[in-house]
GURO-598423 format. One record per residue: residue number from 1; x, y, z of N, C-alpha, C, O in turn. Coordinates in Angstrom, 1 decimal, m for minus. Each point is the difference from the previous one (the first is absolute). Layout:
PT   segu      npx      npy      npz     capx     capy     capz      cpx      cpy      cpz      opx      opy      opz
PT    NUM        X        Y        Z        X        Y        Z        X        Y        Z        X        Y        Z
...
This chain:
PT   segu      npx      npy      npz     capx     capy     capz      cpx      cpy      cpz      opx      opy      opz
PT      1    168.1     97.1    156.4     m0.6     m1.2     m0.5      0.3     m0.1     m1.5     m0.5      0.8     m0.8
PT      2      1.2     m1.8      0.5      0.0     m0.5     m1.7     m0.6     m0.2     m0.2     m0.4     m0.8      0.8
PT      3     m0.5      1.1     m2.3     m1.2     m0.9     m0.7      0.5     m0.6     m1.3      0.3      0.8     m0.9
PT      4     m0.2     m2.2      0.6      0.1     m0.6     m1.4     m1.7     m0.2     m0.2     m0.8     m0.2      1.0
PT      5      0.3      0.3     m2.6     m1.0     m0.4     m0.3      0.6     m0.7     m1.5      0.7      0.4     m1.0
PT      6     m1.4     m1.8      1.5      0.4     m1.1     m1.2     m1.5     m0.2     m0.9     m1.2      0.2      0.4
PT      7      1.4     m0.3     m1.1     m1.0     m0.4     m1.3      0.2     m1.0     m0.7      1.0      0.0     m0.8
PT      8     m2.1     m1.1      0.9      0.0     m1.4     m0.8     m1.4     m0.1     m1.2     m1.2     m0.3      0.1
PT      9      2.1      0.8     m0.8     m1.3     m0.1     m1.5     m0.8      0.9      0.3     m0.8      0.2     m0.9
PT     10      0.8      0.6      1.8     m0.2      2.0      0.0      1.0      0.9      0.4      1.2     m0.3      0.1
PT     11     m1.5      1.2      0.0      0.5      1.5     m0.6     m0.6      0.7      1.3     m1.2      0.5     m0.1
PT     12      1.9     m0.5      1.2     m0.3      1.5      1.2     m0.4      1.4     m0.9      0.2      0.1     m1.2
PT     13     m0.8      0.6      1.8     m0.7      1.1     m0.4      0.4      1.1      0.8      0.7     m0.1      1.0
PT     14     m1.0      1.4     m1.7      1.2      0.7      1.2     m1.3      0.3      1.2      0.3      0.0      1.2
PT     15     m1.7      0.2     m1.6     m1.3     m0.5      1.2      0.4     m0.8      0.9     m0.1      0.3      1.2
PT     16      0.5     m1.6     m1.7      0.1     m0.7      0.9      1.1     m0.6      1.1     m0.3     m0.7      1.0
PT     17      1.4      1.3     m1.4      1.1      0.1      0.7      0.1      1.5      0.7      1.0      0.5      0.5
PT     18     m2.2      0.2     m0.6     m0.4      1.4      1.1     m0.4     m0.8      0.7      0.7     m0.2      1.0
PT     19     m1.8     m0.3     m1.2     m1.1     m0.4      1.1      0.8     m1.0      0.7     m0.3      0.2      1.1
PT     20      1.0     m1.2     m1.1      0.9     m1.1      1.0      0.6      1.3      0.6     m0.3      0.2      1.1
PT     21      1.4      0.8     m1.7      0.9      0.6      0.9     m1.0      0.5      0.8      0.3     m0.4      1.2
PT     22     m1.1      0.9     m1.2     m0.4      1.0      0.2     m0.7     m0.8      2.1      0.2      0.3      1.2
PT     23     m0.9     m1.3     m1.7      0.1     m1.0      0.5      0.8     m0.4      1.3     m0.2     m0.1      1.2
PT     24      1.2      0.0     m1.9      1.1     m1.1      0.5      0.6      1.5      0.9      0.4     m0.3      1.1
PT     25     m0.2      1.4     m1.2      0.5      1.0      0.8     m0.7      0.7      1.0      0.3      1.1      0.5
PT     26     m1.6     m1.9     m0.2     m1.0      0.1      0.9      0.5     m0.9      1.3      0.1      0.5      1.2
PT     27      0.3     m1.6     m1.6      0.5     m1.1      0.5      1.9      0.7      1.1      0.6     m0.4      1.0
PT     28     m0.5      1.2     m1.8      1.5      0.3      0.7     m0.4      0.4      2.0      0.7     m0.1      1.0
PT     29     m1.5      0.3     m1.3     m0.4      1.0      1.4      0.3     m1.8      0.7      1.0     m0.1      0.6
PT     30     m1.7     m0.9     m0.7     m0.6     m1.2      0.6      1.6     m0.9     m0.1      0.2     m0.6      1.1
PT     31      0.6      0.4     m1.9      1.6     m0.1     m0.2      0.9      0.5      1.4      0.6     m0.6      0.8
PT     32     m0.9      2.0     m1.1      1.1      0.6      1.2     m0.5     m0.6      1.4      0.7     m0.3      0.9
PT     33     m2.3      0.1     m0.9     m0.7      0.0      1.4      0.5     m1.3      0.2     m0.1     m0.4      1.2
PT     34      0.8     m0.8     m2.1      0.3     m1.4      0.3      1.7     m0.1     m0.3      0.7     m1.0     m0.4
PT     35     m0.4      2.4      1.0      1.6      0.2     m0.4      0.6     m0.4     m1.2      1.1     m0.5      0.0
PT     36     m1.9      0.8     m1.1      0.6     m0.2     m1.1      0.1      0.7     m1.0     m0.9      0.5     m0.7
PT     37      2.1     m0.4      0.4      0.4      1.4     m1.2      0.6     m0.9     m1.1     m0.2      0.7     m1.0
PT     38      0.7     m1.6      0.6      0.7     m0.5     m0.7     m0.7     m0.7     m1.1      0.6     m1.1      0.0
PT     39     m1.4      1.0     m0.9     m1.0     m1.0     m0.5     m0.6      0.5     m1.8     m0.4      1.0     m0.7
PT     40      0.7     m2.3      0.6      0.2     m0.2     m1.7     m1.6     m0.6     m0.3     m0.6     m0.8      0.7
PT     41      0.0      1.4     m1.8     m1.2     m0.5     m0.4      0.0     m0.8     m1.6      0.5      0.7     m0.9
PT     42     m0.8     m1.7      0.5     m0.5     m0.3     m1.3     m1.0      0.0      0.0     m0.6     m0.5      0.9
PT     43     m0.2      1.0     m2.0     m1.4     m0.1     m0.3      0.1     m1.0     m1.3      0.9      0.4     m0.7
PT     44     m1.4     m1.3      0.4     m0.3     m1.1     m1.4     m1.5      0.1     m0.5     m0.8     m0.6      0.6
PT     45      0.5      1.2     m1.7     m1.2     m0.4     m0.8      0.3     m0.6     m1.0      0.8      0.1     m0.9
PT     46     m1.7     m0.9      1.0     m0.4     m1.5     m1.1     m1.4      0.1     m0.3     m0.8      0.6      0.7
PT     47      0.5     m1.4     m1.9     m1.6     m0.2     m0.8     m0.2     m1.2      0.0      0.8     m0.9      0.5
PT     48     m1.7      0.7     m0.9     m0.5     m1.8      0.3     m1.4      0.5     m1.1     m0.2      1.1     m0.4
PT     49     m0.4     m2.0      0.3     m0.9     m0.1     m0.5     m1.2     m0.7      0.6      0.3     m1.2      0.2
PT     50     m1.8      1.5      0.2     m0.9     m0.7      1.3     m0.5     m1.5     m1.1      0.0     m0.2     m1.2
PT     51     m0.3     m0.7      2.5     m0.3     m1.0     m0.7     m1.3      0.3     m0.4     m0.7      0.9      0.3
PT     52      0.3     m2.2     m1.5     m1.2     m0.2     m0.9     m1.0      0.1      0.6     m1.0      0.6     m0.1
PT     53      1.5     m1.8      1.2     m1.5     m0.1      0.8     m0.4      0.6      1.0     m0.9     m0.5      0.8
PT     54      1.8      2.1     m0.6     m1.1      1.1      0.7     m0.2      0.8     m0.5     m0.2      1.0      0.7
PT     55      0.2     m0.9     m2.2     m0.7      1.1     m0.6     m0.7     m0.7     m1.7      0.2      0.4     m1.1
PT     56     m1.1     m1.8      1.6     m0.4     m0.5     m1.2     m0.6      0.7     m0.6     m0.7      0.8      0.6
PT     57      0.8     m0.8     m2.5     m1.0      0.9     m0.6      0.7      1.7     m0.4     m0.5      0.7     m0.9
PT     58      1.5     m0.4      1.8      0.5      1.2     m0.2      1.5     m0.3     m0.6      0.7     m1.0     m0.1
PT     59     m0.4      2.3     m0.3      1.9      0.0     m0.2      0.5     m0.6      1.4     m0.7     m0.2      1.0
PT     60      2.0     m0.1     m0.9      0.4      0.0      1.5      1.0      1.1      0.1      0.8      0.4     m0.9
PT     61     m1.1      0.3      2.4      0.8      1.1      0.2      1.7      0.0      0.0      0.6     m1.0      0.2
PT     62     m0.3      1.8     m0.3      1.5      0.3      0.8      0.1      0.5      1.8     m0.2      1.0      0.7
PT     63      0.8     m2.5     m0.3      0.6      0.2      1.1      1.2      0.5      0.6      1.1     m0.6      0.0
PT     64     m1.4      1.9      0.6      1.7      0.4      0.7      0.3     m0.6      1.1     m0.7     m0.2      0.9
PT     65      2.0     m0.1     m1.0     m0.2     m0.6      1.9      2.0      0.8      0.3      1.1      0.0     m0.7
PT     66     m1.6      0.4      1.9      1.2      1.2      0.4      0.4     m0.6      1.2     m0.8     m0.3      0.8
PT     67      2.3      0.2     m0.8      1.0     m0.9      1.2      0.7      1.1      0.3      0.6      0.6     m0.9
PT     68     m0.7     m0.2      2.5      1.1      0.8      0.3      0.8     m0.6      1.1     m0.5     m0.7      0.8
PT     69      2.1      1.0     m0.6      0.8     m0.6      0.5      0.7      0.9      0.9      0.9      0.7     m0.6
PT     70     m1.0     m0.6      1.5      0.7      1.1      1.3      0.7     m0.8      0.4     m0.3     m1.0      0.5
PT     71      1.8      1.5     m0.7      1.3     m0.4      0.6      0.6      1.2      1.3      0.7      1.0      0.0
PT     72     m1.2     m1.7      1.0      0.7      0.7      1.3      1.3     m0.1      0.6      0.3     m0.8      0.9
PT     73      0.9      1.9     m1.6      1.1      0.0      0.7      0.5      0.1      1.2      1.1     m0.1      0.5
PT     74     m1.7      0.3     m0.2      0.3      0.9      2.1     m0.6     m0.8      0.8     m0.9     m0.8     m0.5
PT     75      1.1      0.9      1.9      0.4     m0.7      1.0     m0.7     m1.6      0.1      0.8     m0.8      0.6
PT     76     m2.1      0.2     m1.1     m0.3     m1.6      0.3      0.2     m0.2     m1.3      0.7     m1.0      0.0
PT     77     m1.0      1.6     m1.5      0.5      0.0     m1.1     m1.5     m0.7     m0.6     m1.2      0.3      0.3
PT     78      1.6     m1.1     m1.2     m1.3     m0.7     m0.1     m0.5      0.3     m1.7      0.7      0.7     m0.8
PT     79     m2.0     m1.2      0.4     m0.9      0.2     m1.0     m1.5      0.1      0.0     m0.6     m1.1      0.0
PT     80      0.2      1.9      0.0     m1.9     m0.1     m0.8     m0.3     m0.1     m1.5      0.5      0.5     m1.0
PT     81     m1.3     m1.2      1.4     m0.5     m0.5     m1.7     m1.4      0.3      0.1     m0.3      0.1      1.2
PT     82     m0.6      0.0     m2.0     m1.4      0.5     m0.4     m0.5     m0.2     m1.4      0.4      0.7     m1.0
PT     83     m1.1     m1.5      0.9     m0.3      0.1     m1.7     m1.7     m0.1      0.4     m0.7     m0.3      1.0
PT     84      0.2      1.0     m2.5     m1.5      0.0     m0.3     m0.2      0.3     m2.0      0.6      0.5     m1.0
PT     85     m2.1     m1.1      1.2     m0.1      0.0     m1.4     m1.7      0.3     m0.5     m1.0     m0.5      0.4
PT     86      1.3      1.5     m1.4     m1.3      0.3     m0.6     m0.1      0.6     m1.7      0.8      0.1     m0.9
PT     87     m2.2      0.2      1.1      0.0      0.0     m1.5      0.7      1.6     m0.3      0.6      0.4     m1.0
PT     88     m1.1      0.3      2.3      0.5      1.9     m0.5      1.7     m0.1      0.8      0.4     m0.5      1.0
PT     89      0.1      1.0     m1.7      1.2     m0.2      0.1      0.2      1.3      1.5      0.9     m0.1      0.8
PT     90     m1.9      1.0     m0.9      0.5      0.8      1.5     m0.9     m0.7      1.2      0.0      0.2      1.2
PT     91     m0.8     m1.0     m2.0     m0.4     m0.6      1.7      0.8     m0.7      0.8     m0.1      0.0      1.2
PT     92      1.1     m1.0     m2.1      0.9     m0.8      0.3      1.0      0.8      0.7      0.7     m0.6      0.9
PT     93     m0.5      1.7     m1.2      1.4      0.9      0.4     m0.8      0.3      1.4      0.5      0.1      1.1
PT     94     m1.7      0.2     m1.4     m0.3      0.6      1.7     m0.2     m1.3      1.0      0.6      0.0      1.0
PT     95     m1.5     m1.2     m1.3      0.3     m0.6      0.8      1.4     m1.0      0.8      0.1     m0.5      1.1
PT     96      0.5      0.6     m1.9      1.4     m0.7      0.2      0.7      0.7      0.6      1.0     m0.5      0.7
PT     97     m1.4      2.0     m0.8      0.7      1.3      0.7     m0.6     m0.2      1.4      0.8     m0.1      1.0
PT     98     m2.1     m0.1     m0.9     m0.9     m0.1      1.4      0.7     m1.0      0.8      0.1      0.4      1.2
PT     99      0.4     m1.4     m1.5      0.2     m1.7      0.3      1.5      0.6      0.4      0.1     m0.1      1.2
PT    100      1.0      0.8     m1.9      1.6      0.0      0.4     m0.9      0.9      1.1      0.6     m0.6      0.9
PT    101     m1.3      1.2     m0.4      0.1      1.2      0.8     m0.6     m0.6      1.5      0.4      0.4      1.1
PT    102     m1.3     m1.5     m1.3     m0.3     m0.8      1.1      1.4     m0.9      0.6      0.2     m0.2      1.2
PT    103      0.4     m0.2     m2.2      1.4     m0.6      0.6      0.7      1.1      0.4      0.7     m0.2      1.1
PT    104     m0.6      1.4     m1.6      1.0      0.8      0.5      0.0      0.1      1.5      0.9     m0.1      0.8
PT    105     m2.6      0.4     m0.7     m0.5      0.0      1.5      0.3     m0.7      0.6      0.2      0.3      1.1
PT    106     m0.1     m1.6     m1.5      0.4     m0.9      1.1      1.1     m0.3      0.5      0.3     m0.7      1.0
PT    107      0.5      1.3     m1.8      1.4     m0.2      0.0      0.3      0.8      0.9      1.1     m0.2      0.4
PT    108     m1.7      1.5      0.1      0.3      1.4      0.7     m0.4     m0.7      1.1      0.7      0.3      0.9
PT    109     m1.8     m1.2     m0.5     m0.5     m0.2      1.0      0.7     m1.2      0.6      0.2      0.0      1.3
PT    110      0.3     m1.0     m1.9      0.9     m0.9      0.6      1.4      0.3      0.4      0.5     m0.5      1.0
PT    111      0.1      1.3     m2.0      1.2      1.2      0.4     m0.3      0.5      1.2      0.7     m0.6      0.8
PT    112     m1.7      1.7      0.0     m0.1      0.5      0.7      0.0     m1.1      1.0      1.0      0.0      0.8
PT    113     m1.8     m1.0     m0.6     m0.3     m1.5      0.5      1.9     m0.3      0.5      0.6      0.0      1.1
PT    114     m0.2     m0.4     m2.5      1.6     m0.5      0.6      0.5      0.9      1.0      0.1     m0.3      1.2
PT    115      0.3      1.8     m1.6      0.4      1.2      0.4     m0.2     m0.6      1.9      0.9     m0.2      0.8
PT    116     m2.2      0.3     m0.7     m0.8      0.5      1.6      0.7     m1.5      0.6      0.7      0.0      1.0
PT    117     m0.8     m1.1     m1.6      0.9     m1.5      0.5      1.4      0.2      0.4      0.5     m0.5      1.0
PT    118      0.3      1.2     m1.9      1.2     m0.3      0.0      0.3      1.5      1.2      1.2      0.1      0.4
PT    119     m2.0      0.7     m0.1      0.2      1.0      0.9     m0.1     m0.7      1.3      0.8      0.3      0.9
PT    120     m1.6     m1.1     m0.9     m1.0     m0.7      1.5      1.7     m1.0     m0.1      0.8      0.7      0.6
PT    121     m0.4     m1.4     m0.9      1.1     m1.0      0.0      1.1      0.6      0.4      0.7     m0.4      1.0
PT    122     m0.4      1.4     m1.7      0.9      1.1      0.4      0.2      0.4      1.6      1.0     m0.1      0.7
PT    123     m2.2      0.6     m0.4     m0.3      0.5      0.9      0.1     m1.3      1.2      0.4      0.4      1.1
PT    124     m0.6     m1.5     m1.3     m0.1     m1.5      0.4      1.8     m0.2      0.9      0.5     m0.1      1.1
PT    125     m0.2      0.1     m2.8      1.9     m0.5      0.6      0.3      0.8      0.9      0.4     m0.3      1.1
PT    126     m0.9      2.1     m1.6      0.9      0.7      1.1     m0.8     m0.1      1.2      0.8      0.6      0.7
PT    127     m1.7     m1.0      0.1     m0.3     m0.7      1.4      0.8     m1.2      0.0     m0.1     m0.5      1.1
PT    128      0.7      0.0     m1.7      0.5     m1.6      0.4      1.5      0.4     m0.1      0.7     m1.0      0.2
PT    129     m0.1      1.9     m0.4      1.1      0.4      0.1      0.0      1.4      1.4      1.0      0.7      0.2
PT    130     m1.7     m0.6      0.1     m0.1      0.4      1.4      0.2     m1.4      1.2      0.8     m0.1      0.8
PT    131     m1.8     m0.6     m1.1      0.3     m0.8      1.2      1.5     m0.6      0.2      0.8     m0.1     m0.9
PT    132     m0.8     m0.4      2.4      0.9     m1.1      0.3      0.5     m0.7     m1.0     m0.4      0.3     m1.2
PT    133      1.4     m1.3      1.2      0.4     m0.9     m0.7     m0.8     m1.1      0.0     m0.6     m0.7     m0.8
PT    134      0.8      0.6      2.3     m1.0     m1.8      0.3     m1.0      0.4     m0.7     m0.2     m0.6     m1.0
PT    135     m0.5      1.3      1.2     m1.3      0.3     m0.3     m0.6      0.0     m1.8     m1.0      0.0     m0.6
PT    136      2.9      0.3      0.3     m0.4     m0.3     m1.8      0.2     m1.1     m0.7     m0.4     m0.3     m1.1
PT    137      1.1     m0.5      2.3     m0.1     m1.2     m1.0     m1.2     m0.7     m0.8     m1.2     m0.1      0.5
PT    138      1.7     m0.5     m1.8     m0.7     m0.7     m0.3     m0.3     m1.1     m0.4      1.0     m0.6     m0.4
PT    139     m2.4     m0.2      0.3      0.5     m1.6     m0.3      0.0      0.1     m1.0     m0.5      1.0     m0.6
PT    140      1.3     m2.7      0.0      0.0      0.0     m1.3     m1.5     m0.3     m1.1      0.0      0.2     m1.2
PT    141     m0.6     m0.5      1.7     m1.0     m0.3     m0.7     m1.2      1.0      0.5     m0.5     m0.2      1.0
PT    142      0.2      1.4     m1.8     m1.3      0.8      0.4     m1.1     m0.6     m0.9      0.1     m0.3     m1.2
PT    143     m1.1      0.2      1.8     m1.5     m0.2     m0.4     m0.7      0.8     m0.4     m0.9      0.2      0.8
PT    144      0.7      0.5     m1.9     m0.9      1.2     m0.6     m1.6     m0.8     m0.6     m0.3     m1.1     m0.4
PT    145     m0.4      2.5      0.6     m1.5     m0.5     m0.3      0.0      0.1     m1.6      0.5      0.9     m0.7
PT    146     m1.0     m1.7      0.5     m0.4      0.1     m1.7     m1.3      1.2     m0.5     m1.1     m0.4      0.3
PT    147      1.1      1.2     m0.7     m0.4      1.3     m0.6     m0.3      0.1     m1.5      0.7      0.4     m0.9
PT    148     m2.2     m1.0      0.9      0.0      0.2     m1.8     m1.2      0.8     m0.4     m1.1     m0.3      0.6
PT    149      1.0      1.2     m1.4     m0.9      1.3      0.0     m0.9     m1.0     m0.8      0.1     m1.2     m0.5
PT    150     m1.0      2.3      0.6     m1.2     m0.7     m0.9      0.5     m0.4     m1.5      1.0      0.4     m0.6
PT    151     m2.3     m1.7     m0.1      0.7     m0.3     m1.3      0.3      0.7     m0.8     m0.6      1.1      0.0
PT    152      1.5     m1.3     m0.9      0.5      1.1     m1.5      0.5     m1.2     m0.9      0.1     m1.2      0.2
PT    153      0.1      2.0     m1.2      0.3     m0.7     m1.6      1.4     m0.1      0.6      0.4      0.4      1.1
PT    154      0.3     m1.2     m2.3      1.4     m0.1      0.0      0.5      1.2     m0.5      1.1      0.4      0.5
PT    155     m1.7      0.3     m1.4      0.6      1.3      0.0      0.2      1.1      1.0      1.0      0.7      0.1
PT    156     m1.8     m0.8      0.5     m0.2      1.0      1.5      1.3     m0.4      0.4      1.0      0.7      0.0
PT    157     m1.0     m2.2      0.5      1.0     m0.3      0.5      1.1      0.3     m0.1      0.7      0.2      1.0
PT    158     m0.4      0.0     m2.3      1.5     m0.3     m0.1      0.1      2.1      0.4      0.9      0.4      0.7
PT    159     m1.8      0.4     m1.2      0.1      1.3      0.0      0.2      0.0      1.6      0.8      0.8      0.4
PT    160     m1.4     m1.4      0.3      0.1      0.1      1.7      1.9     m0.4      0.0      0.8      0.7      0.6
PT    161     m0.5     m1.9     m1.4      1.3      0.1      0.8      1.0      0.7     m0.6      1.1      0.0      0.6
PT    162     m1.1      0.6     m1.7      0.7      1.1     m0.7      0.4      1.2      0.6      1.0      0.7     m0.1
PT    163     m2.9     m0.3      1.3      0.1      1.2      0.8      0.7     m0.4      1.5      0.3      0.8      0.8
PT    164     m0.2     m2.3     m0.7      0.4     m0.1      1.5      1.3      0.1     m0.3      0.9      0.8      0.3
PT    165     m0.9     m1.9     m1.4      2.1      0.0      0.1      0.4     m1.3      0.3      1.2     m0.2     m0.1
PT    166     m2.4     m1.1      0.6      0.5     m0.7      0.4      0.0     m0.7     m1.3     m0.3      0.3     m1.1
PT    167      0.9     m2.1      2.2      0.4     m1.0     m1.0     m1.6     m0.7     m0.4     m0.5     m0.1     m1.1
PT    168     m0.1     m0.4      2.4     m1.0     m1.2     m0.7     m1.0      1.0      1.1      0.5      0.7      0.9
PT    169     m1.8     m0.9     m1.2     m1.3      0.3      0.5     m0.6     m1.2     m0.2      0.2     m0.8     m1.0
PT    170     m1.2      0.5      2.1     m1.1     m1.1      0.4     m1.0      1.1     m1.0      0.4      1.1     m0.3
PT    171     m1.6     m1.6      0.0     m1.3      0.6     m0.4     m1.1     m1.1     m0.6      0.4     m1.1     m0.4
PT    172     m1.9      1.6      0.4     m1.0     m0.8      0.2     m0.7      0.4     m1.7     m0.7      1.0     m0.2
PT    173      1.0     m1.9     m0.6     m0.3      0.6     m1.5     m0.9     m0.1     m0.3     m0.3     m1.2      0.0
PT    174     m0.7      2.0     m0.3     m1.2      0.8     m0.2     m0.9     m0.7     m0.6     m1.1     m0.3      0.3
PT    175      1.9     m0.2     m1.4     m0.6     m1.4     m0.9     m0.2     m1.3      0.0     m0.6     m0.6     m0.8
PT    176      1.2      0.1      1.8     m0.2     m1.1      0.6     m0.7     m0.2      1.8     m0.9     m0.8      0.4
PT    177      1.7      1.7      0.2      0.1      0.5      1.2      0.4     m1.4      0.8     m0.5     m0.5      1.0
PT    178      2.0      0.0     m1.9      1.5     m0.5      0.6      0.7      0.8      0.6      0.0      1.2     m0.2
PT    179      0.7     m1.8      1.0      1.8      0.6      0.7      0.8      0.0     m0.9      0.4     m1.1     m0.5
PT    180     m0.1      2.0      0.4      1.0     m0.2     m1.5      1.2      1.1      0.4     m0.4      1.1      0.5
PT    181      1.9     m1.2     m0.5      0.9      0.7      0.2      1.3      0.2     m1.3      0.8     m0.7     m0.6
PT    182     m1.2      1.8      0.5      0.5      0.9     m1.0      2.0      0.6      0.4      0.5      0.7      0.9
PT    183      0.2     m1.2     m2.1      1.3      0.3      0.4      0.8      0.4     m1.1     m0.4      0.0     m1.2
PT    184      1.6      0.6      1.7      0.6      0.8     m1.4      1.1     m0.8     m0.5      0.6     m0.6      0.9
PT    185     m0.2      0.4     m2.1      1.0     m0.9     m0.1      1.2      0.8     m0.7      0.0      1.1     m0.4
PT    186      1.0     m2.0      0.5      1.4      0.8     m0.8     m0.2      0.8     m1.0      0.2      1.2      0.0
PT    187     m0.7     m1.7     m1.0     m0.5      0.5     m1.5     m0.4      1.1      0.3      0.1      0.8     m1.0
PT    188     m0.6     m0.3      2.2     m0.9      1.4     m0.5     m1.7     m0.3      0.1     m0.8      1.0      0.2
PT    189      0.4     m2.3     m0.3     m1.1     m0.1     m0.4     m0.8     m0.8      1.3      0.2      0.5      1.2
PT    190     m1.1     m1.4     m1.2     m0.8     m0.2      1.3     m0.6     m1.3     m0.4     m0.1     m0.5     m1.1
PT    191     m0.2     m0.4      2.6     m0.1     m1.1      0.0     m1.4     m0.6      1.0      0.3     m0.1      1.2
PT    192     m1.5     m0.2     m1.5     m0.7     m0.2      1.0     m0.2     m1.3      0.5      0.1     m0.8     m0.9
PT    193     m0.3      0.2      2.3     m0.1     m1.5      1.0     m1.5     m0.3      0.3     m0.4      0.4      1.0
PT    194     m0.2     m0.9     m1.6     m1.3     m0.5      0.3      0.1     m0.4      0.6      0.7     m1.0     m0.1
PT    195     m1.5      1.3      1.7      0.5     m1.2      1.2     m1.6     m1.1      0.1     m0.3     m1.0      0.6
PT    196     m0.1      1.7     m1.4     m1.7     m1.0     m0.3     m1.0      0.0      1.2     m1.1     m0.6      0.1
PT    197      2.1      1.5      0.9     m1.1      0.1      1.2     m0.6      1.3     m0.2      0.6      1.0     m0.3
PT    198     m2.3     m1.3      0.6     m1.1      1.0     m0.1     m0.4      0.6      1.2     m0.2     m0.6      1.1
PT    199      0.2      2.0     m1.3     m0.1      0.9      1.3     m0.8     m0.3      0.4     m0.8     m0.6     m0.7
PT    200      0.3      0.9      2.0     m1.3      0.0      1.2     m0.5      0.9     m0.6     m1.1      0.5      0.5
């Protein structure tokens, strides 16, 4: 695992670049379990300053707010992102740490998820390449059921089709609770279809 730690108008500490690795190599065990060995991290701290009007009457604090960026080289590839922000600059490191580690999980669990699908399919062709011929044909037009998990953000989303692999996913957005279908485009980047119909 590569670690970059960037600093915007601060200064990493050598504290505090223990406590992320230290952290972040906790995390390795949950990586391999999602077949993943390949994977680049940035960490970014930045300051801000809190606004007036939630600390009238006082100085205003110094806000840290810490963005970390997990770049997955191996097999669905992909990115996690996590950011959080506070006044103690290791709270921010732990919860943001907390937050990549709930994605990580999910990412191990939809991996496993693809994994057990593409075994069952697998397993699928080779019965259809046992049978007859007559018996394989097929028409041209198949009819598949529409399959959409419970609602998620568009971020979920796109993390869902990073881990499948595919082109476009149907999904029911969390925040509206529209049909909305999510697709990848040339660029690299992603494109969502409001279909403006609201789920049952």
């Amino acid at each position: 695992m590569n670690i970059e730690f960037v600093g915007k108008s601060v200064e990493w500490t050598e504290a505090m670049k223990s406590f992320v690795e230290g952290k972040l190599q906790k995390f390795s065990r949950l990586l391999k379990e999602a077949d993943e060995d390949q994977v680049e991290v940035v960490v970014t701290l930045s300051t801000s300053r809190a606004k007036q009007k939630d600390f009238a009457g006082e100085s205003r604090p110094t806000i840290y707010r810490v963005d970390i960026d997990m770049y997955l080289k191996t097999w669905g590839g992909g990115a996690l992102h996590a950011w959080e922000e506070d006044t103690d600059v290791f709270s921010a490191l732990d919860k943001v740490l907390d937050e990549l580690e709930r994605q990580i999980i999910k990412l191990k669990q939809r991996r496993h998820e693809a994994k057990r699908r593409g075994a069952k399919i697998k397993e699928e062709m080779h019965m259809a390449e046992v049978l007859p011929s007559e018996e394989r044909e097929r028409p041209l037009v198949v009819e598949e059921e529409l399959i959409v998990e419970k609602p998620m953000s568009v971020e979920d989303a796109i993390l869902e089709l990073n881990t499948t692999g595919a082109y476009f996913m149907p999904f029911v957005d969390s925040k509206t609770g529209t049909l909305k279908i999510i697709y990848r485009k040339r660029g690299g980047n992603f494109g969502v279809i409001n279909t403006k119909c609201k789920s049952l």
